[in-house]
Residue, then its C-alpha position, 0 to 999 in steps of 0.5 A: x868721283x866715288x860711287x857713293x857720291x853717284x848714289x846720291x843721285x840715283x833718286x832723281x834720276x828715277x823720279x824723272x824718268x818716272x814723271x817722263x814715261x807717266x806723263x808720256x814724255x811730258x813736254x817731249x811727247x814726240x820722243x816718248x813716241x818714237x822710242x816706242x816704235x818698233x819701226x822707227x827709222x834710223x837716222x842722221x848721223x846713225x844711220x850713216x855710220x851703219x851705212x859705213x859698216x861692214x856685213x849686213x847684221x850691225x850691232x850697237x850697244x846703247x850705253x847709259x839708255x835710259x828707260x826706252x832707248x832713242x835710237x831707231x830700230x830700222x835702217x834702209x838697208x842693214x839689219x840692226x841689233x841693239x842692245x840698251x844698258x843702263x844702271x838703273x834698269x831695275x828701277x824702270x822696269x818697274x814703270x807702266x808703258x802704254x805698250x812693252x818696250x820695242x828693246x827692254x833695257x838691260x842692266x849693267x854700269x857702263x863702267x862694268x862693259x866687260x863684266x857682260x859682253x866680250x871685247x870686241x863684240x859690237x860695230x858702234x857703241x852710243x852715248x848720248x847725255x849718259x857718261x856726264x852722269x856716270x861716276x867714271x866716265x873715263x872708264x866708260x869711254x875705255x870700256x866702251x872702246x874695248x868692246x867696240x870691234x876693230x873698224x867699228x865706231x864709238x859716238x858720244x853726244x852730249x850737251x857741253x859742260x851740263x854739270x856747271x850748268x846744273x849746278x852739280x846737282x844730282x847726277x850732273x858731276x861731269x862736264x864734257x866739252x870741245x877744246x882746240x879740237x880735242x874733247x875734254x873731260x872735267x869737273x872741280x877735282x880733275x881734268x882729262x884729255x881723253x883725246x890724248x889719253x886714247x890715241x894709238x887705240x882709235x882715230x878721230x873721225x869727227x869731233x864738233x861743238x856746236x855753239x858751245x851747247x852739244x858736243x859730238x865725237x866719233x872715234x873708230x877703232x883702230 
């Protein structure tokens, strides 16, 4: 995909996320409040991958977050330092929050990682619904990996083949989904393994398709 057929998409983007924070949240009003609270715990799988990490200051890079990062910002106890990264953040720092953002998303194209942090340099990357929108999300997942630390996690969550469900509509051009217990990432043009394309760099730690509608999977670095 070219990144000018990416463009095209960046318009809708903007204006959902727009609706979403001026109508707080909108039909998810829960979540519009927990990504503004400062205190939210950690949870689910998450909380138990920094459980599992060494040290007690775990770093995790956010990719593709969105105007207000979903994770948690506390853990039971380890002390969590996220950083949040999306294209678009420009664009939401222009919205109108009730209260300042617990963790201000930073700018920069998950294709772009290394552009911005040095390898090696976080114990989990996160991706939830974000790559399926990317323009190179095989580029992301390798960048992703390059800056993760040997030991640490890279987890990616997505909902299964969104593309052919939203019809390839704006940013929906990427369709990620769980096949003989590899992950796949396709569209009408091309097809990739990524499970193939990125062994000997990292192990499957988890990989799931749950009813055909979410995928998880978490690689550690090797």
């Amino acid at each position: 995909m070219q990144k000018k057929e990416w463009e095209k998409g960046v318009l809708s983007e903007v204006q959902f996320w727009s609706s979403w924070v001026r109508e707080r949240g909108g039909l998810w009003p829960r979540d519009f409040l927990d990504r503004l609270d400062p205190d939210l715990p950690l949870r689910g799988t998450l909380h138990d991958l920094v459980s599992s990490c060494d040290g007690t200051v775990i770093t995790i890079l956010d990719c593709g977050a969105g105007p207000l990062t979903i994770l948690g910002k506390k853990h039971t106890n380890k002390i969590i330092k996220i950083t949040a990264i999306d294209a678009l953040a420009d664009e939401y720092h222009k919205f109108n929050y009730p209260s300042p953002p617990p963790i201000l998303t930073e700018l920069c194209e998950t294709e772009h990682i290394l552009d911005s942090f040095a390898k090696n340099s976080f114990d989990i990357t996160y991706a939830r619904n974000t790559l399926d929108h990317s323009y190179d999300p095989i580029r992301c997942i390798m960048n992703m990996i390059e800056v993760t630390r040997p030991g640490g996690y890279i987890y990616i969550q997505h909902s299964a083949n969104e593309a052919e469900h939203e019809k390839y509509n704006g940013m929906h051009q990427w369709n990620f989904c769980i096949e003989n217990g590899s992950l796949y990432v396709w569209n009408k043009r091309e097809r990739v393994d990524i499970c193939d394309l990125i062994r000997g760099l990292v192990c499957v730690e988890a990989i799931s398709e749950n009813g055909s509608i979410h995928v998880d999977v978490i690689f550690r670095k090797l």
